[in-house]
C-alpha positions in Angstrom: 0.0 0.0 0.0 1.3 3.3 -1.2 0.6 6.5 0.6 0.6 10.0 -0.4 0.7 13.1 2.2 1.7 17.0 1.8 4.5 18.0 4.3 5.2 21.7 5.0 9.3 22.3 4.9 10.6 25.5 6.7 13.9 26.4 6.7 15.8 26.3 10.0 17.4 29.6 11.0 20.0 28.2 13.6 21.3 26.1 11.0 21.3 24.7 7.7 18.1 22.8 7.4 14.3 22.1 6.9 11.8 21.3 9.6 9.4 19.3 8.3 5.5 18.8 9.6 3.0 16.6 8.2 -0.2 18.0 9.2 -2.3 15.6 8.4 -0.8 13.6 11.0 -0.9 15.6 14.8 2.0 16.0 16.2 4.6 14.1 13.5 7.3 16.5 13.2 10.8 16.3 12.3 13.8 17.8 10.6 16.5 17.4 8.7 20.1 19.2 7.9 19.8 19.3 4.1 16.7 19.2 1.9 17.1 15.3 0.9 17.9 14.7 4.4 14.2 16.5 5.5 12.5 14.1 3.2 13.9 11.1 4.2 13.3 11.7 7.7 10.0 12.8 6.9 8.8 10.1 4.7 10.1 7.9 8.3 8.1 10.2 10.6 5.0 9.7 8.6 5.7 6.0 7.8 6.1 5.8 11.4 3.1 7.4 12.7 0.9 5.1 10.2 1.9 2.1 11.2 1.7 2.9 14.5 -2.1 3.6 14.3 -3.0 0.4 11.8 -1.0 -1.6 14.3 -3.8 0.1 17.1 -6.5 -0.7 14.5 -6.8 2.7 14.3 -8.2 4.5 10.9 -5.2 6.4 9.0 -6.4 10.1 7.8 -7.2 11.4 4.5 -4.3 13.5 3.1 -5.1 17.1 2.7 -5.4 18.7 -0.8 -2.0 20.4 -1.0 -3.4 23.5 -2.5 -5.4 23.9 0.7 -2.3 24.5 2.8 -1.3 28.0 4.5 2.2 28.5 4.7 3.1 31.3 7.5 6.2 31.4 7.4 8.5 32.9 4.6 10.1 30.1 2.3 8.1 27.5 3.5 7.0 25.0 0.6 5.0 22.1 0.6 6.2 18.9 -0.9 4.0 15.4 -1.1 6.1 12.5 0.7 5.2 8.9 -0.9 4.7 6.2 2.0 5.4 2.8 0.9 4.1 1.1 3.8 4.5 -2.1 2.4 8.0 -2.1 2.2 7.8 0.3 6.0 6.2 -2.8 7.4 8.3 -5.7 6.5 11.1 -3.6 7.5 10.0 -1.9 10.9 6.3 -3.8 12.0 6.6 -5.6 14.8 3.4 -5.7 16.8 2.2 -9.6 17.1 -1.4 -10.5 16.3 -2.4 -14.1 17.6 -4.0 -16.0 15.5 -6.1 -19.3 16.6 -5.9 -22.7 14.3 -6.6 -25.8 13.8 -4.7 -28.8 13.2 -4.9 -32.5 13.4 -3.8 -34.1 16.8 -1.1 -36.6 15.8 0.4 -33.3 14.0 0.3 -31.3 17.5 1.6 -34.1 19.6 4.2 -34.4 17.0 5.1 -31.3 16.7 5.3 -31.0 20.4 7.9 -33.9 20.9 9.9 -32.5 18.4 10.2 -28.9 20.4 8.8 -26.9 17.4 7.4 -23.7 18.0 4.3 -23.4 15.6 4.1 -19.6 15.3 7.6 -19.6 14.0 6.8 -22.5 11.6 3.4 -20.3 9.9 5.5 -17.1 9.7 8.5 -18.6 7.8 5.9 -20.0 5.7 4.2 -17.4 5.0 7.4 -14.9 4.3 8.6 -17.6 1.8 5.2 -17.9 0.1 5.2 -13.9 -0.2 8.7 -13.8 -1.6 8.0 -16.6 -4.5 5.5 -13.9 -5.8 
């Protein structure tokens, strides 16, 4: 899933530098000591801040149309980040969901004699299934 938000970039005046707010998502704010560098550490902020609230089961906001944005301050611009939560999540997620299921007994009691931790058996299988495709 790709994501697309407006953040507001102001220069810094103690340094070189952007700070960058995403206001579509309170309070995720951060900077950056070059232009590239504000990006990247604002496309993390926001990447951040989303997965944090699907992993809460939370709804994600709608991103703002970024012609709708007042800039205050003098050079500020607005620049749309891309979220590529996708790739965010296989690299960062690491909230556990449990899942119940089924299988036959001879498998369990099997599988219990041979120390093998189920959970890790379904998520390797799963993470080679999704890499095949």
């Amino acid at each position: 899933m790709k994501l697309v938000y407006p953040g507001i970039f102001k220069p810094l005046e103690e340094f070189e530098g952007y700070c960058v707010e995403i206001p579509d998502l309170p309070g995720c704010v951060t900077e950056g000591d070059s232009l590239l560098h504000a990006i990247e550490m604002a496309v993390d902020a926001a990447s951040g801040w989303v997965l944090g609230e699907l992993e809460d089961g939370n709804s994600i906001p709608a991103p703002s149309d970024p012609s709708t944005l007042i800039l205050e301050e003098s050079g500020s611009f607005v620049t749309m980040l891309v979220l590529d939560m996708d790739e965010y999540t296989e690299r960062y997620g690491s909230k556990s969901v449990r899942k119940n299921i089924t299988i036959p007994a001879w498998l369990n009691t099997f599988g219990e004699k041979q120390h093998i931790n189920f959970s890790q058996v379904l998520q390797n299988a799963i993470l080679e299934m999704t890499q095949k495709k």
